[in-house]
C-alpha positions, 0 to 999 in steps of 0.5 A: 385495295379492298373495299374498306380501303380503296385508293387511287392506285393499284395494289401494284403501286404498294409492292411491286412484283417482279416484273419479267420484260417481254424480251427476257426469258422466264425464270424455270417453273414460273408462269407469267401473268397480267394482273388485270388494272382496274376496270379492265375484264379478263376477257380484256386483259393480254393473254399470257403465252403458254409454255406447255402448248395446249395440254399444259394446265391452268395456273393457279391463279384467276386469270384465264388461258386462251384456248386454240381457235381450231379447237371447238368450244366446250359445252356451256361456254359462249363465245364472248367470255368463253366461261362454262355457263354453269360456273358462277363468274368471280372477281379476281382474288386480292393480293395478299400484300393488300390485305396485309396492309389493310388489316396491319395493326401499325398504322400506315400509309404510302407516300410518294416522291413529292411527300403526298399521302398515296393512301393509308390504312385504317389503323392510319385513320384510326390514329389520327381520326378519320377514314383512311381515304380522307388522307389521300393527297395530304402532306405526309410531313405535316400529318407526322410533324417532320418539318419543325426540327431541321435536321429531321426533315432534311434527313426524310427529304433525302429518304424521299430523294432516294440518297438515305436508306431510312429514317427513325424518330420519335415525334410528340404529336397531338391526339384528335381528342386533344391528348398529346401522343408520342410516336416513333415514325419510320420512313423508308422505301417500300423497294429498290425499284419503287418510286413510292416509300412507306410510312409507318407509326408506331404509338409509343405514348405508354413506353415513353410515360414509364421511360419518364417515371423512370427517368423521374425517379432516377433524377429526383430525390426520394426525399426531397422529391428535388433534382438530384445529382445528375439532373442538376449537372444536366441543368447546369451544363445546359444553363452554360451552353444557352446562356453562351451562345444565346443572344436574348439572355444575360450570359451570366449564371449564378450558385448558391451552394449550401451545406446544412450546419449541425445536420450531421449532429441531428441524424446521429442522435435522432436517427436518419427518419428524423434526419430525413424529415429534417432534409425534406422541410429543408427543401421546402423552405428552399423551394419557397425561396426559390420562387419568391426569387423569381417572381417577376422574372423569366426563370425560377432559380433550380433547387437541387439536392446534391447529396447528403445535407447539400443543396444548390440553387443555379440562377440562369441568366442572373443579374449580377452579384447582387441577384445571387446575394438577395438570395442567399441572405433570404435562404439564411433567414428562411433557415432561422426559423426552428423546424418541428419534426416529430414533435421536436423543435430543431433548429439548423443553419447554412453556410452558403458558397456564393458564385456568380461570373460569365457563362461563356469560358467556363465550365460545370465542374469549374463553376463547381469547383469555385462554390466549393472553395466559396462554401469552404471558406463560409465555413471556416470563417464560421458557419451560418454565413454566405461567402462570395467567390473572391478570385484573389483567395483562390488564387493564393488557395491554388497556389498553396494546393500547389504548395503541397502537391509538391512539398513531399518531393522538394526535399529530394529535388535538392530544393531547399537550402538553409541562410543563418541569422547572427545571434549576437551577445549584447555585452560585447557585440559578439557573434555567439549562435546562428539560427537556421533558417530555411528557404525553399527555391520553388522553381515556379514560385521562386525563393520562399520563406518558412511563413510560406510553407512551413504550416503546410508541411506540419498539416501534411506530415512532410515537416518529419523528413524537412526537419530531419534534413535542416538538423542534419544540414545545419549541424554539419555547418555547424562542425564546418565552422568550428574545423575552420576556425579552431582559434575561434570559440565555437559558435551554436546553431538553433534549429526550429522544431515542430511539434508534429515532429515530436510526435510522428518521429523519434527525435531524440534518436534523429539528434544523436544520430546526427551529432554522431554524424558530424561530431558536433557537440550537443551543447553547441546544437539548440533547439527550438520550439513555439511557446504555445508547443513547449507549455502544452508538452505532456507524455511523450513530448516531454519525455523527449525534452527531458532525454534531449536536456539530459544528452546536452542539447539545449532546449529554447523556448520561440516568441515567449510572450505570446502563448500561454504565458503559464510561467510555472511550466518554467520550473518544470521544463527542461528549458535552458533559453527563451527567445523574446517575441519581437512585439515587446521589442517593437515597442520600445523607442527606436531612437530619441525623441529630439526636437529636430527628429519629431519636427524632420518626422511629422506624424511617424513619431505619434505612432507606438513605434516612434514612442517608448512603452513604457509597460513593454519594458517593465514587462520584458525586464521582469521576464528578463530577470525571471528567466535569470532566477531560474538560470535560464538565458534570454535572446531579443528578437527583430533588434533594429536599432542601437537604441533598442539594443541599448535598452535591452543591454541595460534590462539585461538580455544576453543576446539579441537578433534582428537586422541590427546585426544581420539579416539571413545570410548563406554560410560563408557570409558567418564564416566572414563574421566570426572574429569581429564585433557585430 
């Protein structure tokens, strides 16, 4: 090595040259020569054999050819060094790998099999403050931390070892001057036949601040100056990993997942600058929270904005339910407070999903999952609140989202089938109608009634195409019955409508096309619709009405009592039947207060069922006599028992349902009543 960078060792020991064995041949056109070791003289060194006797030239190199001894010394040579005396002696010239090493802007040094510093460069000293020769002997790993992560200092263990080609890494190290560095490390084998390998550092510190602002901005909300998106699933999944395999923390974590009540309102009529002002002194107040949060504690929870007017607060290793609710009662009351922007007071509230369970066994998009339901369900039972997560609500939520992936197909799966309940005349006991009513045989779920899934099938617009097959369904039994019994009177079926199906279909069309189908005649198909639908009908609802009344259908009004109760609409519909909701009918006395019944039945008695209602009957008498005013007819629904029934007979209703009669029955069990008294 040079003079600014002397070592122990040879240059030899850095690259080692082709080396030619004394029982090889030589390459063509190549002369082999000794480089001296260090200490030794040319005069000392082994001569080189010549392959050009002795009229070949000189090589090229420093070193020096013996001559012939029979030749007679030139003048101005002696006879120790054989020099021409009147050429100055120079030293021999540096390999050219040696000066490279040297003079190389990456620092460097060569370490040999037992992971000793062999020597180094100055860019090596520089780098880590001191002269290259002070490293001399020192434990390379240590100087360049390869020891503290496992799996760097096996993967350099088996570089030295010669069973690894080479080793990359990038290690945060600190600066003499105290600064922390970043550096990528290489360590690799300066050649095949070397014992020694090389390594290199490079000083990557300026590269790895602007990968982190990068990295910064891309993970951080400009607004907020939050974690955002990515960096909160980031926490999250690593939250979850620890929080599993790591004995020393609760393994549990906790979410508070917020949505910002009336922020949409704010950004429309002030204008996003205003909004975002909003969003960022939002973040403030939840930071703060945070932090009060975890005073005392091992970790402050992660504030994160999400997207739009969401943000999450993720509590590593929480405590329980009771952590998670603290912290969402103090985001509520933190929220209460109006907040001045741009000379404006406004104000927002929260409504908050609160989830909080074991870490090991679920996952970051489950967990999310969960807050979202949870945050729905604030929501939807009115805002400005926190819901915890209820595993009993989701689960009947799961069970009608499975409701709904499969409705649409039901129909042509052949899974719904139609039962009949008797409408019985209440002066002679008589079977006189039926009403249609459907069950869904759901493969998974089982036997389903209308409560189950007939709201889900107005929501999805899937009640157009079930409407259409229980009418075509229910009118061609209908006709059945009728072709049966031909010495019977004939009886009519009443089939339930939604509103939705007047509006998204032409139902009008749907009734004659199906009456034209089954030859059933329209006085014998009736229809019906809730109160609160019929009372509110205008446009084309009521336009439909009106074509149906006109083509003989008989319009009914379900559970009269319970909507609107706009009596006037009566004059104007065409309604021919109201259905009485079975709350009036409940409240009569189901059987006659004895002194025996009240002492055998104790407190059953006391309750509203056991009493009569007086005010229930004034009240259904007067609907009942009204109905018949307008030549309307009036059926009792949920008859139970003959005391009711008796009672209803005396107010003057004309038919009556309820298990009194018959529960729902499948269509040959009708067939069955027809001809007797219920």
């Amino acid at each position: 090595m040079s003079g600014t960078s002397e070592g122990p060792t040879p240059a030899t020991d850095l690259i080692q040259p082709n080396v030619t064995h004394s029982d090889a041949t030589p390459c063509p056109g190549t002369e082999q020569i000794a480089v001296p070791a260090a200490g030794q003289t040319a005069a000392a060194a082994p001569s080189a054999p010549s392959r050009g006797g002795p009229d070949a030239p000189l090589p090229a190199t420093g070193g020096t050819t013996p001559m012939a001894e029979s030749a007679p010394a030139p003048a101005g040579f002696t006879g120790m060094d054989q020099q021409p005396s009147a050429a100055p002696r120079r030293p021999p010239a540096e390999p050219p790998f040696r000066s490279a090493f040297s003079a190389a802007p990456l620092a460097m040094a060569v370490v040999d099999r037992d992971g000793l510093v062999v020597s180094a460069n100055d860019t090596f000293g520089a780098l880590f403050g001191g002269g290259p020769e002070e490293f001399t002997g020192q434990v390379a790993a240590d100087l360049v931390d390869l020891t503290s992560d496992p799996r760097i200092r096996q993967a350099y263990q088996q570089v030295l070892d010669g069973r690894r080609a080479r080793l990359r890494c990038a290690r945060r190290l600190k600066h003499p001057d105290g600064h922390p560095l970043w550096v990528q490390i290489t360590v690799a084998p300066l050649a095949p036949e070397s014992p020694n390998v090389l390594l290199s550092v490079a000083d990557i510190s300026a590269r790895r601040e602007l990968q982190d602002r990068l990295r910064h901005v891309q993970n951080h909300d400009p607004v907020t100056r939050l974690p955002n998106r990515t960096l909160f699933f980031e926490r999250l999944s690593a939250a979850l990993e620890a929080e599993s395999y790591e004995s020393g923390g609760s393994g549990r974590v906790g979410l508070c997942y917020l949505d910002l009540d009336g922020f949409k309102a704010v950004n429309d009529t002030l204008g996003h600058r205003v909004g975002d002002r909003l969003l960022a002194a939002v973040a403030d107040r939840l930071t703060r929270c945070a932090n009060e949060a975890g005073h005392g504690r091992t970790s402050v929870p992660l504030v994160a904005r999400l997207g739009g007017d969401e943000f999450a607060l993720l509590v590593e290793g929480s405590t329980g339910t009771e952590q998670l609710a603290e912290l969402a009662e103090s985001v509520l009351t933190a929220l209460q407070a109006p907040f001045e922007i741009s000379g404006r007071q406004l104000s927002v509230s929260a409504s908050i999903g609160v989830v909080e369970r074991q870490a090991a066994g679920t996952s970051a998009t489950a967990l999310m999952q969960a807050a979202d339901t949870t945050l729905y369900w604030a929501k939807a039972d009115g805002k400005a609140r926190w819901t915890l997560f209820d595993p009993e609500r989701n689960a009947h939520r799961m069970t009608r989202q499975a409701l709904v992936s499969s409705l649409r197909t039901a129909v042509d799966r052949g899974e719904f089938t139609l039962e009949y309940q008797p409408l019985v005349g209440m002066d002679d006991g008589r079977l006189r109608g039926v009403e249609a009513l459907v069950r869904w045989r759901h493969p998974r779920f089982g036997t389903l009634t209308p409560n189950r899934f007939i709201a889900l099938a107005e929501e999805d617009g899937s009640i157009v195409p079930l409407g259409r097959w229980i009418l075509a369904t229910a009118c061609r039994q209908a006709r059945r019955w009728q072709l049966d019994h031909p010495d019977e009177p004939p009886i009519f079926v009443s089939v339930n409508v939604a509103v939705r199906q007047v509006w998204d279909s032409d139902l009008v069309a749907d009734v004659a096309g199906v009456l034209a189908e089954t030859g059933l005649a329209p006085h014998l198909l009736q229809l019906e619709l809730t109160e609160s639908a019929v009372m509110g009908s205008a446009g084309r609802p009521l336009q439909s009405l009106r074509a149906l009344s006109d083509m003989g259908v008989r319009i009914a009004i379900d559970d009269f009592g319970t909507g609107y109760s706009n009596l006037a609409y009566l004059s104007r519909l065409p309604v021919s039947a109201l259905k009485l909701d079975g709350s009036f009918v409940r409240g009569f006395q189901h059987e006659e207060n004895t002194g025996e019944n009240a002492a055998g039945q104790g407190e059953e008695h006391d309750g509203a069922a056991g009493r009569p209602s007086p005010a229930d009957e004034v009240i259904v008498e007067a609907m009942v006599q009204l109905a018949h005013r307008l030549g309307l007819t009036v059926t009792a629904e949920c008859v139970e028992t003959c005391d009711q029934a008796s009672r209803l007979r005396r107010i003057g209703c004309d038919t009556g349902q309820g298990w009194l009669y018959s529960r729902p029955v499948p269509p040959d069990r009708i067939s069955e009543l027809l001809g007797s008294r219920c």
